[in-house]
PDB file with one MODEL, atoms N, CA, C and O in Angstrom:
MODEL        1
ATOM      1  N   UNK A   1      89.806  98.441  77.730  1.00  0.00           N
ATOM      2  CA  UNK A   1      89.847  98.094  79.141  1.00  0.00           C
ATOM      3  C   UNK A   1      88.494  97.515  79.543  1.00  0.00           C
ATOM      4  O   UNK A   1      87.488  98.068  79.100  1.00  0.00           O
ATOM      5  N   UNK A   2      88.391  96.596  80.234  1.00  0.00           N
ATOM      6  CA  UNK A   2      87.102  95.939  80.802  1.00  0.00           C
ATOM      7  C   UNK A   2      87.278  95.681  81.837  1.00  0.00           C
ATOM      8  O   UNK A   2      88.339  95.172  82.196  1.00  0.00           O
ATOM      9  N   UNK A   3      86.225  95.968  82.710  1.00  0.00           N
ATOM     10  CA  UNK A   3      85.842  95.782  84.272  1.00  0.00           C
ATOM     11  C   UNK A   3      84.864  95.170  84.776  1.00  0.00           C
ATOM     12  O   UNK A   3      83.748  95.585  84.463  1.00  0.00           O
ATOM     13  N   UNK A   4      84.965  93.988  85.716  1.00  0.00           N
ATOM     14  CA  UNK A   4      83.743  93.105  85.914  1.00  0.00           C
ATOM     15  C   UNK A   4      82.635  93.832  86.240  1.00  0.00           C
ATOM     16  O   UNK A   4      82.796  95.007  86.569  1.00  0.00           O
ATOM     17  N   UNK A   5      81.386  93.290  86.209  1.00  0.00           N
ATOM     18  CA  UNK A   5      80.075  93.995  86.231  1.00  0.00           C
ATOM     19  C   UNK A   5      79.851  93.856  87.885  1.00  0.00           C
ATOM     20  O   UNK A   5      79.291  94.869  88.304  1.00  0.00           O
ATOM     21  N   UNK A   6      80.095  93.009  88.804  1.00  0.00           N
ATOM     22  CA  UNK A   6      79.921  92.972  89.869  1.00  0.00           C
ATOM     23  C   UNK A   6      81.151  92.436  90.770  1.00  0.00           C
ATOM     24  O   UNK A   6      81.885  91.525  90.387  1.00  0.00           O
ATOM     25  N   UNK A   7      81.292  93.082  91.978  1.00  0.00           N
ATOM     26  CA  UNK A   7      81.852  93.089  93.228  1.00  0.00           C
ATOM     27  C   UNK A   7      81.413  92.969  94.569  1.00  0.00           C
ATOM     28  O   UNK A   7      80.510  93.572  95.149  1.00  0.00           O
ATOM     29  N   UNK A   8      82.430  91.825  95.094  1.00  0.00           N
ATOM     30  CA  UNK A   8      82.226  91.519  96.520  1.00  0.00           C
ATOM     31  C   UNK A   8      82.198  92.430  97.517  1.00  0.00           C
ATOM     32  O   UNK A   8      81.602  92.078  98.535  1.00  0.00           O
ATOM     33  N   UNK A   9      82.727  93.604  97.498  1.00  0.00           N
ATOM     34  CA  UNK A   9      82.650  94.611  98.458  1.00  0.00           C
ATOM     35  C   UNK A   9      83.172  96.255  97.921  1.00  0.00           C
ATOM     36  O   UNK A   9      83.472  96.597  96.777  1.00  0.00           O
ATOM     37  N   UNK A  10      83.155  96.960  98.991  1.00  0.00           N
ATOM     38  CA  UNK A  10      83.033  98.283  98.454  1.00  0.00           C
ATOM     39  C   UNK A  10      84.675  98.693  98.098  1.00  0.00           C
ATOM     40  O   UNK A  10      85.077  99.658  97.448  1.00  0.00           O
ATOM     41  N   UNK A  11      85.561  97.475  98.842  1.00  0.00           N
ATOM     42  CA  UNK A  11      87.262  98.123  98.608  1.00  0.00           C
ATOM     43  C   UNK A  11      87.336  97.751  97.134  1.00  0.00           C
ATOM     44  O   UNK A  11      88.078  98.449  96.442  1.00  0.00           O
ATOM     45  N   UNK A  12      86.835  96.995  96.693  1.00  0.00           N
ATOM     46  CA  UNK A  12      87.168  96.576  95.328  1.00  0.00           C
ATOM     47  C   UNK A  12      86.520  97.290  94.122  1.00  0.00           C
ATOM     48  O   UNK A  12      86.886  97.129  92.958  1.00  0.00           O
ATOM     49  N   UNK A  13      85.337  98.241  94.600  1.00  0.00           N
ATOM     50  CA  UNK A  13      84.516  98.726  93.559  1.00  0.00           C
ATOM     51  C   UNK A  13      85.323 100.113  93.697  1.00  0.00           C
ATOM     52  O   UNK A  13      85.325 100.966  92.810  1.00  0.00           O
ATOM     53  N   UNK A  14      85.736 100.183  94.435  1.00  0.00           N
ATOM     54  CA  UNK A  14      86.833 101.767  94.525  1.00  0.00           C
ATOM     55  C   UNK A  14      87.881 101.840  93.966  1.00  0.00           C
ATOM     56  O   UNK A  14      88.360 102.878  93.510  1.00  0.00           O
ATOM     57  N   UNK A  15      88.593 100.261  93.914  1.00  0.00           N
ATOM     58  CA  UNK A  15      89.729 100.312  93.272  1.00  0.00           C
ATOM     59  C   UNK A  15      89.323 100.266  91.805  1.00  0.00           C
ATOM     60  O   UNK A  15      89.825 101.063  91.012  1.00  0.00           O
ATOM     61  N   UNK A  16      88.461  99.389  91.435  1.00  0.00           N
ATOM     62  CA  UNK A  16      88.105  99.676  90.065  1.00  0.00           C
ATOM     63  C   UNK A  16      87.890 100.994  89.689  1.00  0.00           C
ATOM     64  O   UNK A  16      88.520 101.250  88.663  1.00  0.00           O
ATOM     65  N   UNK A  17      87.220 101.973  90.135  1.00  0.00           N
ATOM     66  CA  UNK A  17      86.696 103.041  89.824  1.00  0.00           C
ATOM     67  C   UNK A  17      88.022 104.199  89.871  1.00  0.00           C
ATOM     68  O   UNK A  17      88.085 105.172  89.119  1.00  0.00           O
ATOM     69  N   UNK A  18      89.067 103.844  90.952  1.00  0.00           N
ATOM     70  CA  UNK A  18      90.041 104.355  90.462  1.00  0.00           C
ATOM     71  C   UNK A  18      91.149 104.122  89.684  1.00  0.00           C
ATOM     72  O   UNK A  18      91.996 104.961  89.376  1.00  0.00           O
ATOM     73  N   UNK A  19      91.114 102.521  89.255  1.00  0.00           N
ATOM     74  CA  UNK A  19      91.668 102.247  88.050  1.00  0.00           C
ATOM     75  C   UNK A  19      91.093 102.987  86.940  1.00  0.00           C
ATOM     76  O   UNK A  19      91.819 103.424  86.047  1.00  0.00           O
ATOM     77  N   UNK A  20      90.072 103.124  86.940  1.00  0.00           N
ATOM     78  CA  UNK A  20      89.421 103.161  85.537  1.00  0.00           C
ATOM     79  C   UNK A  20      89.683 105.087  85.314  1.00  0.00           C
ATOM     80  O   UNK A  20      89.904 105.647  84.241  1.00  0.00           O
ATOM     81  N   UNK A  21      89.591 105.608  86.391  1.00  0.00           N
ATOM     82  CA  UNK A  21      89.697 107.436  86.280  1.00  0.00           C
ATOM     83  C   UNK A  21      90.812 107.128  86.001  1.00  0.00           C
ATOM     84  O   UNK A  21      91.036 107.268  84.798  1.00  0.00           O
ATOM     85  N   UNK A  22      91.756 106.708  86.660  1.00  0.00           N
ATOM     86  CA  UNK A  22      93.402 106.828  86.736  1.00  0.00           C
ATOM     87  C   UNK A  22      93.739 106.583  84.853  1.00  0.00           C
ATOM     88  O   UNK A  22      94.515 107.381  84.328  1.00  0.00           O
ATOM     89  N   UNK A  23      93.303 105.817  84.256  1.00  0.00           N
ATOM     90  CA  UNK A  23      93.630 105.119  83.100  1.00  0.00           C
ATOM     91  C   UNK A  23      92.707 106.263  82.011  1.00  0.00           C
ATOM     92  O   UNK A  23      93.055 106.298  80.831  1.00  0.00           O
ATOM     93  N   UNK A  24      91.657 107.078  82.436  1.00  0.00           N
ATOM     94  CA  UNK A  24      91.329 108.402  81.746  1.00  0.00           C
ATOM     95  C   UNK A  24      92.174 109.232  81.593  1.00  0.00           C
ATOM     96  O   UNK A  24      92.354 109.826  80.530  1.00  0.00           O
ATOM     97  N   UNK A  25      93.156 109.492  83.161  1.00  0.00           N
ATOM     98  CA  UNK A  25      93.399 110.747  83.442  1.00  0.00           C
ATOM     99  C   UNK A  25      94.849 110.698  82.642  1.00  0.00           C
ATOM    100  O   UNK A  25      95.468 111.753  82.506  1.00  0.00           O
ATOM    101  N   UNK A  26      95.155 109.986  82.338  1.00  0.00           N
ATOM    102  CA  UNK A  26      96.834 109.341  82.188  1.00  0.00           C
ATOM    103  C   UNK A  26      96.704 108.691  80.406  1.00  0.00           C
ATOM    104  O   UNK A  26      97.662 108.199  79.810  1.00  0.00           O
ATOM    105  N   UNK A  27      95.261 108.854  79.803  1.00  0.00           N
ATOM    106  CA  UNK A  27      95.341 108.669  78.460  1.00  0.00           C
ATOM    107  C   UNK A  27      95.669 107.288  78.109  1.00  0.00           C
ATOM    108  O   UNK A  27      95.998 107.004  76.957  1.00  0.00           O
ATOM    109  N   UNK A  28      95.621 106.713  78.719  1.00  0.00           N
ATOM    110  CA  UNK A  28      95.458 105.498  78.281  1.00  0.00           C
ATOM    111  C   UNK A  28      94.439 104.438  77.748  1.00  0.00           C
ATOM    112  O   UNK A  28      94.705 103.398  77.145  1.00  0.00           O
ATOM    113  N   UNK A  29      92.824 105.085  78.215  1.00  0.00           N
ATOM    114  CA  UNK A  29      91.465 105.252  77.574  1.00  0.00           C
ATOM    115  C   UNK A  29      91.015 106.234  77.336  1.00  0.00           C
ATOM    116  O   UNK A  29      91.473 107.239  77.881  1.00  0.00           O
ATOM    117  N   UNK A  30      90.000 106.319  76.477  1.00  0.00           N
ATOM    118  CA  UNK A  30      89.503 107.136  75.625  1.00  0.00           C
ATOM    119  C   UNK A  30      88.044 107.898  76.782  1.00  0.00           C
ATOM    120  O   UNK A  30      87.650 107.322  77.795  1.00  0.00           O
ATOM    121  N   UNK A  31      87.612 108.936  76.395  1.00  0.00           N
ATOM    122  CA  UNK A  31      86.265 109.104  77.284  1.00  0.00           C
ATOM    123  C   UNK A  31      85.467 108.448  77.018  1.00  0.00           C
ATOM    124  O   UNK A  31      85.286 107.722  77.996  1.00  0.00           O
ATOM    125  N   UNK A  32      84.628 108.137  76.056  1.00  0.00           N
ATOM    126  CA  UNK A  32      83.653 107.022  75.921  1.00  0.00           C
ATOM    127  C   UNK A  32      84.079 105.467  76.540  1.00  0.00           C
ATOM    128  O   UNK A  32      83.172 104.644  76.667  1.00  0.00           O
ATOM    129  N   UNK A  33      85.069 105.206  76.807  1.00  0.00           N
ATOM    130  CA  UNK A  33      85.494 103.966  77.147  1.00  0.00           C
ATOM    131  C   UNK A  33      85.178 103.809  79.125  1.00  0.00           C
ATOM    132  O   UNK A  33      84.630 102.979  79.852  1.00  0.00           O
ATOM    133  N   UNK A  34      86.020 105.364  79.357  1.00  0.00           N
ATOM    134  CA  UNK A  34      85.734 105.735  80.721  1.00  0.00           C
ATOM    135  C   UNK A  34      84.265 105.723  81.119  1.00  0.00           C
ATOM    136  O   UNK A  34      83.788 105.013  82.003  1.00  0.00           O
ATOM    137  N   UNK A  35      83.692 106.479  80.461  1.00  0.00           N
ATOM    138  CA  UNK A  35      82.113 106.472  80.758  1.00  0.00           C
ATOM    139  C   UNK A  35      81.464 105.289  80.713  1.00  0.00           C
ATOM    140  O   UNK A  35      80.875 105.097  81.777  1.00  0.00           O
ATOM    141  N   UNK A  36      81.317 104.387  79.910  1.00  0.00           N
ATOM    142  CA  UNK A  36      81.075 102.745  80.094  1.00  0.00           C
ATOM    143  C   UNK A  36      81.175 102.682  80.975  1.00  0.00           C
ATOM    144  O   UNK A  36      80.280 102.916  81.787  1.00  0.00           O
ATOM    145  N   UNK A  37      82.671 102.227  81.324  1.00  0.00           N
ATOM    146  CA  UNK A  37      82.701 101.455  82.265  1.00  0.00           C
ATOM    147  C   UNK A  37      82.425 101.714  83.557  1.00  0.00           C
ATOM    148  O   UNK A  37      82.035 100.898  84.393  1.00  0.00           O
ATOM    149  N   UNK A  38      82.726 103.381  83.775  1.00  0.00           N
ATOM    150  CA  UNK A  38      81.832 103.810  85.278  1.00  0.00           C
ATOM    151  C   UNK A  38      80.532 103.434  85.400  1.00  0.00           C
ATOM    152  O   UNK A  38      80.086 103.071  86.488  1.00  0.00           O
ATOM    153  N   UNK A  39      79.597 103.494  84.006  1.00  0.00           N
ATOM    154  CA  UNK A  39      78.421 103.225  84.330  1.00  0.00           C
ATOM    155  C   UNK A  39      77.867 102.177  84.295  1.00  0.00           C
ATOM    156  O   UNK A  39      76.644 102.068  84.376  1.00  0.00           O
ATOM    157  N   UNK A  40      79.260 100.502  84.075  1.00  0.00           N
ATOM    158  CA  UNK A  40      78.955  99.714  84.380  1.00  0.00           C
ATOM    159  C   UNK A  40      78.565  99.144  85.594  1.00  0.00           C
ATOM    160  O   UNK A  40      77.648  98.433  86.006  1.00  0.00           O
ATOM    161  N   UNK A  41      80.067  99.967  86.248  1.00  0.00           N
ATOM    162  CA  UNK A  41      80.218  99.652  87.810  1.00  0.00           C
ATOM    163  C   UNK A  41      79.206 100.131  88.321  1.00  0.00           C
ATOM    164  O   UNK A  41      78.912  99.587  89.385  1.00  0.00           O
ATOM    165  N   UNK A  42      78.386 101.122  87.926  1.00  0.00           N
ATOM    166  CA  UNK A  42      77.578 101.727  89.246  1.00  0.00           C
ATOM    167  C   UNK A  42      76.497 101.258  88.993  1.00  0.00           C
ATOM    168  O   UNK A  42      75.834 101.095  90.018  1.00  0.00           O
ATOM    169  N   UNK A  43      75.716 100.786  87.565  1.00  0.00           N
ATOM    170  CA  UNK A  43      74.415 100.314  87.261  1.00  0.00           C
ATOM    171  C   UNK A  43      74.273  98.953  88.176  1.00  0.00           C
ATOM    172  O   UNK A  43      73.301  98.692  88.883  1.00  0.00           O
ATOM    173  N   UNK A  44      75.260  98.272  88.038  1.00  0.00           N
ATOM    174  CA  UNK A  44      75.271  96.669  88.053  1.00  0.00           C
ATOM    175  C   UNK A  44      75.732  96.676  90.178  1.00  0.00           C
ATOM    176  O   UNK A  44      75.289  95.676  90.742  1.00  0.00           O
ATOM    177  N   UNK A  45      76.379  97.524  90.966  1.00  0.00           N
ATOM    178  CA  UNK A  45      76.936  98.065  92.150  1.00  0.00           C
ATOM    179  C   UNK A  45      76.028  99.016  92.846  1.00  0.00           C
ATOM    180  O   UNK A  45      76.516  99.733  93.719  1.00  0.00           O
ATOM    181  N   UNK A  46      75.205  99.073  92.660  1.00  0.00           N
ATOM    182  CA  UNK A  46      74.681 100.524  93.179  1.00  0.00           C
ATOM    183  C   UNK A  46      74.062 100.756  94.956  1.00  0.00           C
ATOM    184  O   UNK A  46      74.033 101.725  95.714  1.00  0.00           O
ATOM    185  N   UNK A  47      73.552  99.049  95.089  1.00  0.00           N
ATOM    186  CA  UNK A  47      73.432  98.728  96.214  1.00  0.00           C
ATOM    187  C   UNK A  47      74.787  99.248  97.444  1.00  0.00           C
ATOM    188  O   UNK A  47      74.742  99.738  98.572  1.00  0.00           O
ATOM    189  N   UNK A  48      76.025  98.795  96.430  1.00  0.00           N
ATOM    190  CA  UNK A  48      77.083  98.689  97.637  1.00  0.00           C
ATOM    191  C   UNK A  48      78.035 100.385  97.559  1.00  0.00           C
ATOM    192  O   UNK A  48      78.938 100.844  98.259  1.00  0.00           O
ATOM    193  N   UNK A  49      77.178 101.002  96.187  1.00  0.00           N
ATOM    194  CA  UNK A  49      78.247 102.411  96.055  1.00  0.00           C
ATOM    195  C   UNK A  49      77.302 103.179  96.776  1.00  0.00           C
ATOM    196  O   UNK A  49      77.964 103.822  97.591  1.00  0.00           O
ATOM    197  N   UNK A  50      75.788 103.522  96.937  1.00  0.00           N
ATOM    198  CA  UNK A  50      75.312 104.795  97.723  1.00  0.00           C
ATOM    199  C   UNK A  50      74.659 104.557  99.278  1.00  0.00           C
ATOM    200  O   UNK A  50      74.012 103.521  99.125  1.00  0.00           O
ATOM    201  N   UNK A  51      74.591 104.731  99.861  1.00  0.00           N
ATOM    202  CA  UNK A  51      74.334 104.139 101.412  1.00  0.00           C
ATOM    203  C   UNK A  51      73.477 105.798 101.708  1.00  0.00           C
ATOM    204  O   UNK A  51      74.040 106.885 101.579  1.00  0.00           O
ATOM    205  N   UNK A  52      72.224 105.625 102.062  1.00  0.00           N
ATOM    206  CA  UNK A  52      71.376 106.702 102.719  1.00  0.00           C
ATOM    207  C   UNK A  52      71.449 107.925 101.764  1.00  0.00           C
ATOM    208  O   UNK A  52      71.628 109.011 102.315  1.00  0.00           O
ATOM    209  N   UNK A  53      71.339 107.904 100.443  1.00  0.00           N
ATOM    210  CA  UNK A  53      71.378 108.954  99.686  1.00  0.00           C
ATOM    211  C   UNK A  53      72.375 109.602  99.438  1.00  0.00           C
ATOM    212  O   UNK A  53      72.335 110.682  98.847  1.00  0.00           O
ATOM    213  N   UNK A  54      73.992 108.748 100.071  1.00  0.00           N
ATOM    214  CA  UNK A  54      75.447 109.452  99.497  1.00  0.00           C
ATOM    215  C   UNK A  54      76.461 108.099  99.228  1.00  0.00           C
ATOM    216  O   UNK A  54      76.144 106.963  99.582  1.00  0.00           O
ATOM    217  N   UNK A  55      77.614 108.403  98.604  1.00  0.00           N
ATOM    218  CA  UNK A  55      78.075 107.627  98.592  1.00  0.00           C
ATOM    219  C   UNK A  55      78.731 106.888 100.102  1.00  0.00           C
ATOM    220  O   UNK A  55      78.869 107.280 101.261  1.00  0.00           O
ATOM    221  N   UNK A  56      79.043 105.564  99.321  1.00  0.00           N
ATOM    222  CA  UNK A  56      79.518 105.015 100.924  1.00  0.00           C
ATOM    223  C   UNK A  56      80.378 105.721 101.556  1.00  0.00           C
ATOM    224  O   UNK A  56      80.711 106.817 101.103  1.00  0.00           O
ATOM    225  N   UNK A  57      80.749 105.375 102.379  1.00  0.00           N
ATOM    226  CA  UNK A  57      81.677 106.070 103.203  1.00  0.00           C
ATOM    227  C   UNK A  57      83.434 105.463 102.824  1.00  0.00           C
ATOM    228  O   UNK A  57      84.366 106.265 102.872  1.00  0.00           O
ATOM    229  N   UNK A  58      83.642 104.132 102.502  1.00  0.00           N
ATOM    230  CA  UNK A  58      84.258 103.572 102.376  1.00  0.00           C
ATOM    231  C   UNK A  58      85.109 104.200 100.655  1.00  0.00           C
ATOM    232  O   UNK A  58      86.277 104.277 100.272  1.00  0.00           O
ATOM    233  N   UNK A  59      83.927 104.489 100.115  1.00  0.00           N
ATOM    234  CA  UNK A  59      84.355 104.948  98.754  1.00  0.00           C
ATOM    235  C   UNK A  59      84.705 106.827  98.978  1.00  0.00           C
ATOM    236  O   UNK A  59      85.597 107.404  98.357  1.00  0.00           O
ATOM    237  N   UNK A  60      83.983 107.357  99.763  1.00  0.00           N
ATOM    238  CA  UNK A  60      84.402 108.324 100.010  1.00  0.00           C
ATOM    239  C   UNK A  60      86.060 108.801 100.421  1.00  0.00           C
ATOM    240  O   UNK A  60      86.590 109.895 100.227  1.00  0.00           O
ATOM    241  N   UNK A  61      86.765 107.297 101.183  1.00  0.00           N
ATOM    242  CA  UNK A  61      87.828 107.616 101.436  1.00  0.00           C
ATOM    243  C   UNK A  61      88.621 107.212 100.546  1.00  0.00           C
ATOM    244  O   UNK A  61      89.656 107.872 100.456  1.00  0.00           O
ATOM    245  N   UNK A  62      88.457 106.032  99.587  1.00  0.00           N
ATOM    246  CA  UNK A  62      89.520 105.446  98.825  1.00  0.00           C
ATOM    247  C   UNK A  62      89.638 105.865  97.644  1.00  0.00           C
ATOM    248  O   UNK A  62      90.701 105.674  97.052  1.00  0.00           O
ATOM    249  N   UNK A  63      88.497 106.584  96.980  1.00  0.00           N
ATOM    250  CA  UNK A  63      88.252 107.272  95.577  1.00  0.00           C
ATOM    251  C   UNK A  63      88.450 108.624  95.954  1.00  0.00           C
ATOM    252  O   UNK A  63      88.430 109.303  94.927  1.00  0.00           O
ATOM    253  N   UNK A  64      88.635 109.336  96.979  1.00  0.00           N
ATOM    254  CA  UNK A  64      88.541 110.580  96.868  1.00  0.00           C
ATOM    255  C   UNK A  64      87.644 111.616  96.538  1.00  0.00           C
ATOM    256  O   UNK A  64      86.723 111.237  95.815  1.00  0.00           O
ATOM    257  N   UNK A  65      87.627 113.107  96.924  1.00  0.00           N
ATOM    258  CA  UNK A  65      86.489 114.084  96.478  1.00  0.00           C
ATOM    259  C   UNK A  65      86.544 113.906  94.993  1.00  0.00           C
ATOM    260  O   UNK A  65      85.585 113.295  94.523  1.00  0.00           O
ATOM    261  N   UNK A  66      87.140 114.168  94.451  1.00  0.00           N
ATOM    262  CA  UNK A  66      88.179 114.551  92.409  1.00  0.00           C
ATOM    263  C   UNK A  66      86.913 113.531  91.978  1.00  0.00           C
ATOM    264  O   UNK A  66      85.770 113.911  91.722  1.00  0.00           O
ATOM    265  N   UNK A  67      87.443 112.011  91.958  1.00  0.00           N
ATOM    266  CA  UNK A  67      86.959 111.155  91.439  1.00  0.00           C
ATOM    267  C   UNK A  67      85.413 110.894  91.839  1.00  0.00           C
ATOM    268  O   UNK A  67      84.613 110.412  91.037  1.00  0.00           O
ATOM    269  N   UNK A  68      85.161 111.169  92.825  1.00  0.00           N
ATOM    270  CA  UNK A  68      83.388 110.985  92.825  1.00  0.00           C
ATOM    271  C   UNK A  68      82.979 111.772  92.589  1.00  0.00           C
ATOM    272  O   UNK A  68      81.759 111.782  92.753  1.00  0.00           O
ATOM    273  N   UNK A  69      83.558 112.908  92.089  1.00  0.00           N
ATOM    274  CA  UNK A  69      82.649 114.088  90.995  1.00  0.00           C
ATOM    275  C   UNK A  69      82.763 113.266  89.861  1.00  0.00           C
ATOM    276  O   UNK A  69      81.710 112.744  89.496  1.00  0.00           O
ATOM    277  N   UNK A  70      83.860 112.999  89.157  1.00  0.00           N
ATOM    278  CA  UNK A  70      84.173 112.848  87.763  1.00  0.00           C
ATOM    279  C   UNK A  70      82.315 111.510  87.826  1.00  0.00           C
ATOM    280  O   UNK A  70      81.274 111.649  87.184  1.00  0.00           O
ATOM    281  N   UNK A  71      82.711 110.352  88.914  1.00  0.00           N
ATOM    282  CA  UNK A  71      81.438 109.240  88.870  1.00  0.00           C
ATOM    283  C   UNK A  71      80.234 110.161  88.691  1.00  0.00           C
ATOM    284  O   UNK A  71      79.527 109.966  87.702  1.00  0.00           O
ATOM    285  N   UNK A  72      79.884 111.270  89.648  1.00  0.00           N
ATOM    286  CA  UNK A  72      78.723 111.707  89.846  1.00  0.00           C
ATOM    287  C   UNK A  72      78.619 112.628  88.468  1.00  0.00           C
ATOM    288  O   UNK A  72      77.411 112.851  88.385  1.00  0.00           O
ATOM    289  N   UNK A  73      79.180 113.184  87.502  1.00  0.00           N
ATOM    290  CA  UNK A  73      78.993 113.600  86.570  1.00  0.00           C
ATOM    291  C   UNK A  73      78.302 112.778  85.442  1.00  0.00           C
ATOM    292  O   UNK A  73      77.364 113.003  84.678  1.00  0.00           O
ATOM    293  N   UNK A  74      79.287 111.566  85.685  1.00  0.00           N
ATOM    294  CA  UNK A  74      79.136 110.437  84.592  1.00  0.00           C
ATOM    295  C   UNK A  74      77.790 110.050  84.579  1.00  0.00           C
ATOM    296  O   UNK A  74      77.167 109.922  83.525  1.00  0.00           O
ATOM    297  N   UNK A  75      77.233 109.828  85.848  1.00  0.00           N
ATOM    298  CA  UNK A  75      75.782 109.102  85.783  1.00  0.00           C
ATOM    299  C   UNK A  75      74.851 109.801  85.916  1.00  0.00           C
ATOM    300  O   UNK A  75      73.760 109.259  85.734  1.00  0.00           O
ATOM    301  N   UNK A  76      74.865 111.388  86.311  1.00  0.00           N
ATOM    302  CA  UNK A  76      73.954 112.348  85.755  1.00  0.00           C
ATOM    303  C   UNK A  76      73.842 112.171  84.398  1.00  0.00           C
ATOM    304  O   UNK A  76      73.103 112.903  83.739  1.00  0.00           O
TER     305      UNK A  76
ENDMDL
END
């Protein structure tokens, strides 16, 4: 699975990010594959994923609590 390195806005970096859990959670990628690519999105995104020391707000609603642990695990 591959996911572009950059995005126009925050609806699209959410949907990626829940494509990409969704496609963990459901076995269809592997964990090392998952981990990439979260830490593509967020290395290359980071401007548009944390706003004042949390995540956006925007991602807060469309990714859910679940999944921005699984992100915030990943990039610890």
């Amino acid at each position: 699975m591959e996911v572009k390195r950059f995005y126009k806005n925050q609806t699209e970096i959410s949907a990626a990010i829940n494509k990409v859990i969704d496609s963990y959670l459901n076995d269809k990628i592997d964990e090392e594959s998952m981990v990439k690519n979260i830490k593509i999105i967020y290395e290359n995104n980071y401007s548009k994923i944390i706003k004042n020391g949390d995540y956006a707000k925007v991602l807060k609603q469309r990714c859910g609590k679940r999944r921005l642990e699984i992100v915030s695990k990943v990039i610890s």
